[in-house]
C-alpha positions, 0 to 999 in steps of 0.5 A, a space after each residue: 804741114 802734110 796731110 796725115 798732119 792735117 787729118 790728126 789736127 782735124 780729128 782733134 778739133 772734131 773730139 774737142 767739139 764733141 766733147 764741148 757740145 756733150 758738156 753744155 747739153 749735160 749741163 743744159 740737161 741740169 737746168 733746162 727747166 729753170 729761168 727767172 728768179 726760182 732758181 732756189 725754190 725747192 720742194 718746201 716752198 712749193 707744199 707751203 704755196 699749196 698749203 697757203 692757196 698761193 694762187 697768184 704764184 703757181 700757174 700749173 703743176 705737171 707731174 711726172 711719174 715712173 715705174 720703175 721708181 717706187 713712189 719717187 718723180 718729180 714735177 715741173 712748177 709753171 708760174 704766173 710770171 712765165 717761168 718754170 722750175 723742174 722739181 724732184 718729189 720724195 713721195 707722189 703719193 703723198 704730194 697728190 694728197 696734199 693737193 687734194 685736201 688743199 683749196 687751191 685750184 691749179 691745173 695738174 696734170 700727170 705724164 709718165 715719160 716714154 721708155 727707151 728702146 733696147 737699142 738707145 739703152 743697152 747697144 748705144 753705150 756699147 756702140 759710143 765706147 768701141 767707137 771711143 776706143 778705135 779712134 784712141 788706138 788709131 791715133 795712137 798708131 799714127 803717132 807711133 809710125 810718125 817719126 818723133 811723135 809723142 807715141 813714137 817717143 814713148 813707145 820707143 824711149 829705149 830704142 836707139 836713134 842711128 839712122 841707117 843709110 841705104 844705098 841710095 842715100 850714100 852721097 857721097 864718095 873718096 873722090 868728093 874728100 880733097 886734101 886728105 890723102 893719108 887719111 884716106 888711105 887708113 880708112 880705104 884700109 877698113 873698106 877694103 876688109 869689109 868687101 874681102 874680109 877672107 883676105 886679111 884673116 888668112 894671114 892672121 891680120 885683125 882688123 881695127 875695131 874702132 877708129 877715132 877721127 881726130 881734128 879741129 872743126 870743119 877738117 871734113 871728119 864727117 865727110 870722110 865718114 859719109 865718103 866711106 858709107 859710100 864706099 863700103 857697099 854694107 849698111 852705115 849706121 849714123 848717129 850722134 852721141 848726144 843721141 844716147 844721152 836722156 835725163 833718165 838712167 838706164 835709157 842710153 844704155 837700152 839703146 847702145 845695146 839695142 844699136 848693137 843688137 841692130 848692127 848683128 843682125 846687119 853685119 857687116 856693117 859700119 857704125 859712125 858716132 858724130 861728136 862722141 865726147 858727149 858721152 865719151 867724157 871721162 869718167 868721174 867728172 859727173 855731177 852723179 858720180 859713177 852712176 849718172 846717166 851718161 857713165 852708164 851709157 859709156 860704160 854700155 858703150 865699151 862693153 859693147 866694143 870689147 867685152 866678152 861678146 865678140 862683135 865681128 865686123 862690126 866696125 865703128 867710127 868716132 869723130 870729136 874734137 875734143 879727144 883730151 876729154 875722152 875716157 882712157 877705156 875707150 882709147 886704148 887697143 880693142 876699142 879704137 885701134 886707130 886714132 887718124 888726126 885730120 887738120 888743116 890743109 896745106 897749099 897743095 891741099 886747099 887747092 884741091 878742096 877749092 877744085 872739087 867745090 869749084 865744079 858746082 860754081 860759075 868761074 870767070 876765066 881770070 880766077 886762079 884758085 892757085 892764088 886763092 890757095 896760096 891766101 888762104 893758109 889755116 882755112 878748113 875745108 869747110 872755111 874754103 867752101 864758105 869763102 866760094 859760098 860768100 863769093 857766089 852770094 857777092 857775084 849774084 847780089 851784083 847780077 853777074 852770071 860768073 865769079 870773078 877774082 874781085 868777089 873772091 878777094 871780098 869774101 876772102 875779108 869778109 870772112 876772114 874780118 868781117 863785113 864793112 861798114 862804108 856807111 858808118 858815121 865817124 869824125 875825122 879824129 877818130 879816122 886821124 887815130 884809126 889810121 895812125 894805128 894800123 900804120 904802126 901795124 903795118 910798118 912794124 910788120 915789114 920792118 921784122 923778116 919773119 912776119 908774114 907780108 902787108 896784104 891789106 890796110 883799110 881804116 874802113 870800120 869792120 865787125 866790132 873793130 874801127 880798121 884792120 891790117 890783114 896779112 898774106 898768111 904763109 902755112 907755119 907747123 910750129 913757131 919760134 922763139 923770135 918769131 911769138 917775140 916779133 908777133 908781139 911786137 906787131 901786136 904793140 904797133 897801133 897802141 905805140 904809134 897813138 902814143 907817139 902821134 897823139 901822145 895819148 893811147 885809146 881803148 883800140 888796142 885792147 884785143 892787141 893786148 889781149 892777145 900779145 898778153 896771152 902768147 907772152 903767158 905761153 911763152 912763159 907757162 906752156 913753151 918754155 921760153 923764158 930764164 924759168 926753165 923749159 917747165 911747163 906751168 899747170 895754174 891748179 899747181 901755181 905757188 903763190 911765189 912762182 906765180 909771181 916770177 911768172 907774172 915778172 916773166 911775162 911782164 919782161 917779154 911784155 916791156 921788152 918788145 914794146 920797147 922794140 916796136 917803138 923804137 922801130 917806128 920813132 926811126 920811122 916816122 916820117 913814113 908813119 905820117 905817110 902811110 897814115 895820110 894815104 890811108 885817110 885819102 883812100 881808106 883802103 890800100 894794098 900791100 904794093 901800095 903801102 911798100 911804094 911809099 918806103 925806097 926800094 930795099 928798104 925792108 928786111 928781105 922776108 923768109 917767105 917758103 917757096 910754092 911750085 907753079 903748079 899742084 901737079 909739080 909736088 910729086 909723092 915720094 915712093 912708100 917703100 923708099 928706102 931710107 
């Protein structure tokens, strides 16, 4: 909590204890001159206890008279028992007669209370109210310069929420991005117009407005917009597109209009809008037709990108992940020109990405990030920075000072399975089954030339699984026919080789299912690969005939490669025993070490690709070669 805070909290207990303190003295004031049983004697009692010569009640009578009331006071009773009662009386004169003519003796005595000064009466209320004032315009104006106050949110409901970058805020730069190379050339391309904008206009070149970045989580979308603050040299604006979007209408739209108004007045400049499907969605697709809140923001938003006011140099950035959803307005030319796909890295790639994140980490002398790339295929870049993160966490938990092969290796599985649970308690039949099943993956999977190689098998219980049969990865930009038929068939592995051991399946096979079902539907409803037709297949548009053809498609694939993969491993079973039985000696064994159980030349030569020995060897080809 820091001190502005702190103060504001201590103001507030300090009113609420005013406010408490004026609250019983007030009501102190109500009833200060009552206790004891009188708290119902009124006016009328009192006349009837002086007419009757009540002696034994009443003690004293002490009136109070005014000035500045025509005949009106009050009178406070002392009675015999010790207390007391503050009385209003209508008429004092006609009180004093009633004492008078009565034949009861009491003490009575009369005071007239003393007047207020001028300064209590007329400044002091003054004084109270301009001090109540200053106190609710202080706080209010300490809410308003705090960011995310109350009094700021309501003062600025409509002002929008980007966050400028200064120059020393700009951390980042195009040699901190690895593994992007093309897409770094697109966005050098909008850097270079903003530092010599002359050049590109003499020659009639328009420059993008807007480019859209393009790719699954974790790519480094928001990195190559940071990198490009950090390049420009002008003012970045950064926010996020659920920034835009409140419960009232009208609101975004105030602050995309008011981010613009912001941005001319800073031109050149750059815009960047993180996640912007949130208010990029197609239109139509509300629950409030064409006059929800978020259709007016993006209805604001395309104005504002190329309407009939011209915004030059003013140049935005978008990132999603989610490009499908996104309004066909906002896509086409004059809004963003430019869509820049960024993926995941290859080899050459990842090598990179693990050299830049290497410089802030301790590496022993054995660490070939080489290696770790060739392992890594499908990681993302922020996938790579975690997998070193985790090997960082494992070396330092160890007391080592650097990170060696061992603790990238462990983290490879921990992220990429999950963590091991050595200490969980399970019988011997359920290991006898664990290990059997992931044999059955493993035979199968050498026994097809286009999977990927047995890295690893362990019947050691991992995440939510009993073992797993991890695989060394190879970078794949599409798959074949036989290759989906043969995963499938891999998938079927464990389930077959239960049934052929045990002669009886178990619920480890689900996520098997699951998966081999879903490729098989594509295959069938996405790819075109089945008698069908190369169609592709929508639900919303299935007959009730075609979707069952489809489902006997899916079923043939289904029959077909679980036929396959059992007679594959019924041929191999002795090795099936084999590879079962170390599996429950060691729990966990190598790629090498399963291979060493099979004759030399046993398995199906893979089609693996062939890497460089070093990143330097993959020369890029000219530009302008000519075809």
């Amino acid at each position: 909590m820091n001190k502005d805070t702190m103060f504001k909290t201590f103001l507030m207990y300090i009113l609420i204890f005013v406010f408490i303190f004026l609250s019983f003295t007030m009501y102190k004031n109500i009833d200060t001159h009552q206790n004891g049983n009188v708290s119902y004697y009124t006016y009328s009692n009192l006349v009837n206890d002086i007419k009757t010569n009540n002696n034994e009640k009443i003690k004293s009578i002490s009136i109070k008279t005014s000035e500045d009331i025509n005949d009106k006071g009050s009178a406070i009773i002392y009675f015999n028992d010790g207390s007391k009662k503050n009385i209003a009386i209508p008429s004092i004169s006609a009180f004093m007669e009633i004492l008078h003519y009565s034949d009861s003796m009491y003490l009575v005595d009369t005071y007239q209370p003393a007047k207020p000064s001028l300064f209590s009466s007329t400044y002091l209320p003054f004084i109270i109210i301009i001090i109540t004032v200053v106190l609710i315009i202080f706080i209010v104006s300490q809410q308003v310069k705090g960011n995310g106050g109350g009094g700021s949110r309501v003062l600025s409901f409509g002002k929008n929420k980007a966050k400028v970058l200064t120059e020393g805020q700009k951390t980042a730069s195009f040699k901190d991005v690895a593994g992007l190379k093309e897409e770094k050339h697109d966005l050098e391309e909008v850097v270079d117009f903003l530092k010599d904008p002359k050049k590109y206009k003499d020659i009639g070149a328009r420059i993008p407005k807007g480019i859209l970045l393009v790719g699954p989580p974790g790519t480094g979308k928001t990195l190559l917009a940071r990198a490009i603050a950090g390049e420009a040299g002008v003012q970045f604006f950064s926010i996020s597109g659920s920034d835009f979007v409140e419960m009232f209408v009208g609101v975004g739209a105030s602050r995309v209009r008011d981010m613009f108004e912001e941005a001319k007045k800073n031109k050149p400049c750059l815009i960047f809008i993180d996640e912007i499907d949130a208010v990029g969605r197609r239109r139509g697709s509300g629950l409030g037709g064409g006059h929800d809140e978020r259709e007016q923001t993006l209805n604001q938003l395309l104005v504002e990108m190329d309407g009939f006011s011209t915004n030059e140099n003013i140049i935005i950035i978008a990132a999603t992940n989610r490009v499908d959803i996104l309004d066909p307005a906002l896509l086409r030319p004059g809004r963003f020109d430019r869509q820049i796909y960024v993926g995941a890295p290859d080899v050459k790639g990842r090598e990179e990405i693990l050299n830049v994140h290497a410089k802030s980490k301790k590496l022993d002398e054995n660490v070939n990030l080489e290696e770790v790339a060739k392992t890594t295929s499908g990681f993302t870049g922020a996938q790579l920075e975690n997998l070193l993160n985790e090997a960082a966490i494992i070396s330092a938990r160890k007391g080592k000072q650097e990170i060696s092969m061992e603790e990238i290796r462990k983290a490879f599985i921990k992220v990429g399975v999950g963590t091991e649970k050595k200490s969980r308690i399970i019988s011997h039949e359920e290991r006898a089954i664990t290990a059997y099943h992931e044999a059955g993956h493993a035979i199968v999977t050498e026994m097809l030339p286009l999977m990927d190689a047995v890295h690893i098998i362990s019947i050691i219980p991992t995440g939510g699984a009993g073992g797993y049969t991890m695989h060394l990865p190879v970078d794949k930009g599409y798959f074949s026919k036989n290759y989906l038929t043969q995963e499938i068939m891999v998938l079927f592995g464990g389930r077959i080789a239960e049934e052929i051991i045990f002669n009886d399946i178990t619920t480890g096979a689900s996520s098997d299912i699951e998966r081999a079902s879903k490729i098989a539907r594509g295959m069938v409803t996405k790819y075109g690969m089945s008698s069908l037709g190369p169609i592709e297949f929508i639900d919303e548009e299935i007959s009730p005939n075609l979707a069952s053809s489809i489902d006997e498609e899916i079923k043939a694939i289904i029959s077909s490669c679980y036929d396959k993969a059992k007679q594959i491993l019924q041929d191999n079973l002795q090795y099936l025993h084999s590879t079962a039985n170390l599996l429950l000696e060691k729990e966990k064994i190598t790629g090498d070490e399963f291979r060493a159980l099979f004759p030399e030349k046993f398995f199906p030569e893979k089609k693996l690709p062939t890497y460089p020995e070093k990143v330097e060897d993959l020369k890029e080809e000219p530009e302008n070669k000519e075809a």
